[in-house]
N, C-alpha and C positions, 0 to 999 in steps of 0.2 A: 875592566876585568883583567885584573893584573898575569890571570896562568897564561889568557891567548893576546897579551898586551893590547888590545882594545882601550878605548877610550868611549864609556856609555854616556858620555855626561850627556852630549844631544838627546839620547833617545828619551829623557824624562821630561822635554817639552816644558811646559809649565808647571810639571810638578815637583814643588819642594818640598814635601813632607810622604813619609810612606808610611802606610799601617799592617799590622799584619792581625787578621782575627779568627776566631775561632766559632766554628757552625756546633752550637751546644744540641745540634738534633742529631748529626750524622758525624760530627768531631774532622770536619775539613778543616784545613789549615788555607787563609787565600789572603792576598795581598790588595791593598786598595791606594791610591785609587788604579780603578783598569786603564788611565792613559798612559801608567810605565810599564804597559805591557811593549815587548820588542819589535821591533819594526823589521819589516825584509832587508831594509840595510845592516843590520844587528847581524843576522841570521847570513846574509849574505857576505860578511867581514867573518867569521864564525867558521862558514863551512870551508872557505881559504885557510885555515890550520890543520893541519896534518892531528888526525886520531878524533875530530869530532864526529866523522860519521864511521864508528868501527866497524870494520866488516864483519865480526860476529859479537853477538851480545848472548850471554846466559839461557836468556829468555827463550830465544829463537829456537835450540833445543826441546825446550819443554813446550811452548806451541806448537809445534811440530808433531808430538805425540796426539794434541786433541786436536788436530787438525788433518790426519791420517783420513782418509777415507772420501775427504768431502771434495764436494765439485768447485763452484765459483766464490773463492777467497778474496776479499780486499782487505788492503792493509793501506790505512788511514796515517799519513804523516811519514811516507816508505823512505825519503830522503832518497839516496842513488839507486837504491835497489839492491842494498845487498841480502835482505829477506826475501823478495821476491826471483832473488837469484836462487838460495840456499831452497824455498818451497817446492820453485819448478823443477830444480833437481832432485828432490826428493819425494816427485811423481806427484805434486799439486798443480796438476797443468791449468788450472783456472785460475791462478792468484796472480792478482794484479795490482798496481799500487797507484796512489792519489798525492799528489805534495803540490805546495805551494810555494815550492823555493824554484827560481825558474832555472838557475844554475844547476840544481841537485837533479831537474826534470832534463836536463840538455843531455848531465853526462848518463844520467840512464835511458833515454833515448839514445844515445849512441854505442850503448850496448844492445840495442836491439830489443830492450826490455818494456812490458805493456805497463807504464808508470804515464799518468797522464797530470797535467798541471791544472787542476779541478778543485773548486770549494768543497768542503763535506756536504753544506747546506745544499747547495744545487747538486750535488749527485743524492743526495736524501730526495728530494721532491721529483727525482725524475727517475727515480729508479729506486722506489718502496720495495721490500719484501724480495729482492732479487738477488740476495747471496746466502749462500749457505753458512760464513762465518767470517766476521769484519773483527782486523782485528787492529792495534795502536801501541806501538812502545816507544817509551820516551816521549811523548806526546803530551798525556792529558795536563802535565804539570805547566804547561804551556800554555797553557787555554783559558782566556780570561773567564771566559762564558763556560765552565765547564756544565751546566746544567745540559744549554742547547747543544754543546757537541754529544753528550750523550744521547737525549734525545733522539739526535739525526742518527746516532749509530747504531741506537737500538732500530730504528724503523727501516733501516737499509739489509736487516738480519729477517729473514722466513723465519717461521714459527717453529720454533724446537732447533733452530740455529743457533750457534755460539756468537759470543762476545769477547775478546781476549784484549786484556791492557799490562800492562808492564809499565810500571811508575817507581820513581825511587820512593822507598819506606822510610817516612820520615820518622818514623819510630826508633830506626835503625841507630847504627856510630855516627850520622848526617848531623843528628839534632844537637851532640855535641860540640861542634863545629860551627854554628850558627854565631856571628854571622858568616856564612859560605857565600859568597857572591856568585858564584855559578847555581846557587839552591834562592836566590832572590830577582825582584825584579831588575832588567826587562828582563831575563831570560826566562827565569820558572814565576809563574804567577799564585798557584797554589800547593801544597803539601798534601800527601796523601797516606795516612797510617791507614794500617789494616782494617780496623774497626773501620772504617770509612767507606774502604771495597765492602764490606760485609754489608753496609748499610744502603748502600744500593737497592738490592730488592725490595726496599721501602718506598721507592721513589719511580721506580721501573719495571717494566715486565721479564723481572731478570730471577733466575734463580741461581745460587753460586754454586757450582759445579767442585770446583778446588780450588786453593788456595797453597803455594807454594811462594819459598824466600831463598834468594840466592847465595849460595855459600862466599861466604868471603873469597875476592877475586884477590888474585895474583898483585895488580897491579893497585889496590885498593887495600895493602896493607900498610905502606905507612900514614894513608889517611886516618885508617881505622885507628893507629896508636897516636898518632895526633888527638884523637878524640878523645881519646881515655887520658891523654894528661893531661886537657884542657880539664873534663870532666873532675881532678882528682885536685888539680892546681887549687893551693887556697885551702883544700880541707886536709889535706893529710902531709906531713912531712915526708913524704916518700916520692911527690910531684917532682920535683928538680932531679932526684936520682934516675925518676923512671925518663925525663926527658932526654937526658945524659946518654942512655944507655938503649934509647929507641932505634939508633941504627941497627945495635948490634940483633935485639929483640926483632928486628924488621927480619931478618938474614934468618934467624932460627925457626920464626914462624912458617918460612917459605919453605925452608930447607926441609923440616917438618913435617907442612902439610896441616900444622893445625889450625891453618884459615878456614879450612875445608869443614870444622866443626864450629865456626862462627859466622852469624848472619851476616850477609851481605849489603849490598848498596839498595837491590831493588826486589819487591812483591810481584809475583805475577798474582792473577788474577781470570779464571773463566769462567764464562755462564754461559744458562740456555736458555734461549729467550720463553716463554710463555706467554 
């Protein structure tokens, strides 16, 4: 991964060929095969970079709103804890968090914070129906096995309890950009467009509550116009000018504010279980 200068070549084992396919019932986008999924040494070489686990994400805002009110929160995949930092301060005194990174579990134990180093699966089987609302960002794309992590999250949710996930929209300025090696294997296993969350309650005891997309971030503007000259490159003579001229465009859009009126990196996503 050339942005955090990583070297993945180990992590593909014996895999030399990669595929990427498309689910024609529910329109997932997933990578095969599942053994270039990421390894804890991946992930643990990863959170050693300064800005992989940000302390605020978009999302965390707008979960926040549907998540007013309620008692015992989990947050699936919490990394150091900075949601369950921003929750309890924002009067969710039951949210607590689950990771599997023992590094990410060290330094939020030593903030004092209730983030425990736990499977989804074994907190699914030992504790059904016991949260008021489980929620995951940046996560699902991760997840070889996305069926059985849903599964486990849906049954760890009481009935008429929320579900909340935050995934980058592959529908988004992402799909331009492809191939993205931060948007492929090992790190993201599968792609998730809207249609996708929607289709959900086909498959789950889920019903979608809302559906919201984040406004183009600050720092996520000159990806966003890397996209569109990738996109234009090839079909229009105006490709070389507009690349020419991408810093300046980067500078005005910010200066501007009008990222604020174009989609962003990632979908959230809530439900209520049924």
């Amino acid at each position: 991964m050339s942005d955090f200068k990583i070297d993945v070549r180990d992590e593909f084992r014996s895999c030399l060929e990669l595929y990427l396919y498309k689910c024609f019932k529910c329109s997932l986008l997933f990578f095969a095969p599942l053994i270039s999924a990421g390894t804890s040494s991946l992930y643990e070489r990863l959170e050693s970079q300064a800005g992989y686990y940000p302390p605020e994400k978009w999302e965390y805002t707008v979960a926040l709103e549907d998540l007013r009110g309620l008692g015992l929160v989990l947050e699936i995949g919490c990394g150091t804890g900075s949601f369950v930092v921003r929750g309890r301060a924002a009067g969710i005194t039951g949210l607590e968090g689950i990771e599997l990174s023992p590094s990410a579990v060290r330094t939020a134990v030593a903030q004092e914070l209730p983030v425990r180093a736990l499977d989804l699966d074994a907190v699914a089987a030992a504790s059904p129906g016991k949260y008021d609302a489980v929620c995951a960002f940046q996560v699902l794309e991760h997840v070889p096995d996305p069926k059985s992590f849903l599964a486990s999250a849906c049954s760890l949710v009481r009935d008429g309890g929320k579900l909340i996930f935050g995934v980058p929209n592959a529908d988004s300025f992402l799909r331009h950009l492809d191939p993205f090696l931060l948007d492929m294997p090992p790190h993201h296993m599968t792609r998730w467009p809207p249609e996708t969350l929607r289709r959900l309650t086909n498959s789950f005891p889920l019903r979608l509550e809302r559906m919201m997309f984040e406004p183009l971030a600050d720092q996520h503007v000159e990806m966003y116009l890397e996209a569109q000259g990738r996109r234009i490159a090839g079909k229009s003579m105006a490709a070389r000018p507009f690349q020419k001229v991408r810093a300046l465009l980067s500078r005005l859009v910010r200066m501007s504010g009008m990222n604020r009126a174009l989609r962003g990196h990632t979908v959230y996503a809530c439900y209520s279980k049924i």
